[in-house]
C-alpha positions in Angstrom: 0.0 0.0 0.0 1.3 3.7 -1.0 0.1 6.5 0.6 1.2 8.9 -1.4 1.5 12.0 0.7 3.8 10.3 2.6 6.4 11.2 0.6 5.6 14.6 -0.6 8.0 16.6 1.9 10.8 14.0 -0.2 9.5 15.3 -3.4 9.6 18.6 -2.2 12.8 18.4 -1.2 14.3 16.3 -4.6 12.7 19.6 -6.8 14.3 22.0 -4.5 17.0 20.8 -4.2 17.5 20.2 -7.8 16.7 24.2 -8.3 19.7 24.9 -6.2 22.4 22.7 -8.2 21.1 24.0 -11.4 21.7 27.4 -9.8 24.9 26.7 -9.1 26.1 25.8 -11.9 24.2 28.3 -14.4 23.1 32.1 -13.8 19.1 31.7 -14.5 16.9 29.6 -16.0 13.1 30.3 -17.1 11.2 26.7 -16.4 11.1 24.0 -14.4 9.6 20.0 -16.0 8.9 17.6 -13.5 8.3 14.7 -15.4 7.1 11.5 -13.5 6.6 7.4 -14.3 4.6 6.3 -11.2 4.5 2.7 -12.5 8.4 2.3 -13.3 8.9 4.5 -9.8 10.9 7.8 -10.8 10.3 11.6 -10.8 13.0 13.7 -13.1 13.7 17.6 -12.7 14.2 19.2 -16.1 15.0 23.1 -16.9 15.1 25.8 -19.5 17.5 28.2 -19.6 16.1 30.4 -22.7 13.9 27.9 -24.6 10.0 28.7 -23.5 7.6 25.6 -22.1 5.6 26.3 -25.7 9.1 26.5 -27.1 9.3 22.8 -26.1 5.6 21.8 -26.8 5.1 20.8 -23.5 7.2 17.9 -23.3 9.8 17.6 -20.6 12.1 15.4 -23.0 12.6 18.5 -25.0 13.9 20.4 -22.6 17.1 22.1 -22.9 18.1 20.2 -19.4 16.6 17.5 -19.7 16.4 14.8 -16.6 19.0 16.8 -14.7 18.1 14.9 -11.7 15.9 11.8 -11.3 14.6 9.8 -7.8 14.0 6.9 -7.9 11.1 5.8 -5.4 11.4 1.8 -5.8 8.3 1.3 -3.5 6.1 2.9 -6.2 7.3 0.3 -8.5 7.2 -2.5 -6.5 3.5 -1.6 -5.1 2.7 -1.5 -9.1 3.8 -4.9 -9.6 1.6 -6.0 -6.7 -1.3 -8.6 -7.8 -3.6 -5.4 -6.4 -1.6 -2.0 -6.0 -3.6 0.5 -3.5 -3.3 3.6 -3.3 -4.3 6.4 -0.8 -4.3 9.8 -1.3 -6.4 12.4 0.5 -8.0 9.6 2.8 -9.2 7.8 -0.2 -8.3 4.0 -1.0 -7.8 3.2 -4.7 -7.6 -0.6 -5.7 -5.8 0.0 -9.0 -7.2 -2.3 -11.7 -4.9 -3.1 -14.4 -7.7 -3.9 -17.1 -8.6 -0.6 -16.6 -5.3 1.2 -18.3 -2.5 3.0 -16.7 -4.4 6.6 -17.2 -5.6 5.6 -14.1 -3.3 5.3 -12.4 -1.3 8.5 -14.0 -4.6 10.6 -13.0 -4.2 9.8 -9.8 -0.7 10.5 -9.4 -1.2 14.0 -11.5 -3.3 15.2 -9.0 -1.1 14.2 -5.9 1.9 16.1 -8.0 -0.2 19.0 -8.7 -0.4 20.1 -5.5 3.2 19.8 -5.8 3.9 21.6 -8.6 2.0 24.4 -7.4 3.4 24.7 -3.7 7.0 24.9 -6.1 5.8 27.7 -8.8 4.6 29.3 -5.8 8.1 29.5 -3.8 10.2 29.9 -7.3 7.9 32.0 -9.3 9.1 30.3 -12.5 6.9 28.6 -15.2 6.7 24.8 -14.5 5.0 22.0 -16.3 4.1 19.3 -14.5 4.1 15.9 -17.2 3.6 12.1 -16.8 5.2 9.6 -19.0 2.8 8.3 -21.9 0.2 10.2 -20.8 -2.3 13.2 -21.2 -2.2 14.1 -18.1 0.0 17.7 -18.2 -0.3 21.1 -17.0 1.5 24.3 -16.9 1.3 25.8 -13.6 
């Protein structure tokens, strides 16, 4: 069982954290990708440093630093591989069924990263799109 707010202070953290390095080692940069694969159990922190998030179509991949740093958060994966992965997230119990597609699964994990994403463009101020792997689920925050 994940409970997934159990590890947003360590996401938190990971995006933060990946600001400052970037910071060190370049003057500025305009936008933040966090690009996640709940299934396969990583998160990745990508930047621009003059190319726009239009500029890149929304896609993390084309960023200009792309996958600067990535965590790796086994349990997700392992939970995934379950027979029956649950989930919680804001009290609520989700019984993920595989018949029923990984978007599913990505929603669910979208909207636990949202509030994410937002708490960071909030603190940095910068553009930041928020994308999962394979997925529609995206948003520019």
């Amino acid at each position: 069982m994940i409970v997934l707010e159990d590890k947003k202070q360590v996401i938190i953290n990971f995006i933060i954290n990946s600001i400052e390095v970037l910071k060190s080692q370049k003057e500025r940069f305009n936008s933040i990708g966090i690009y996640c694969c709940p299934w396969a159990g990583w998160i990745s922190s990508s930047f621009n440093i003059d190319k726009s998030i239009a500029d890149t179509s929304h896609n993390c991949p084309d960023f200009e630093v792309v996958e600067f740093e990535f965590l790796e958060l086994k349990h997700w994966e392992e939970e995934y591989e379950r027979e029956t992965p649950t989930y919680i997230f804001e009290g609520k119990t989700i019984n993920f069924n595989y018949e029923l597609g990984d978007e599913v699964l990505n929603e669910l994990f979208f909207k636990f990263l949202s509030t994410i994403a937002l708490e960071i463009k909030n603190a940095v101020k910068e553009e930041l799109l928020l994308q999962m792997l394979d997925s529609k689920f995206y948003r520019v925050f």
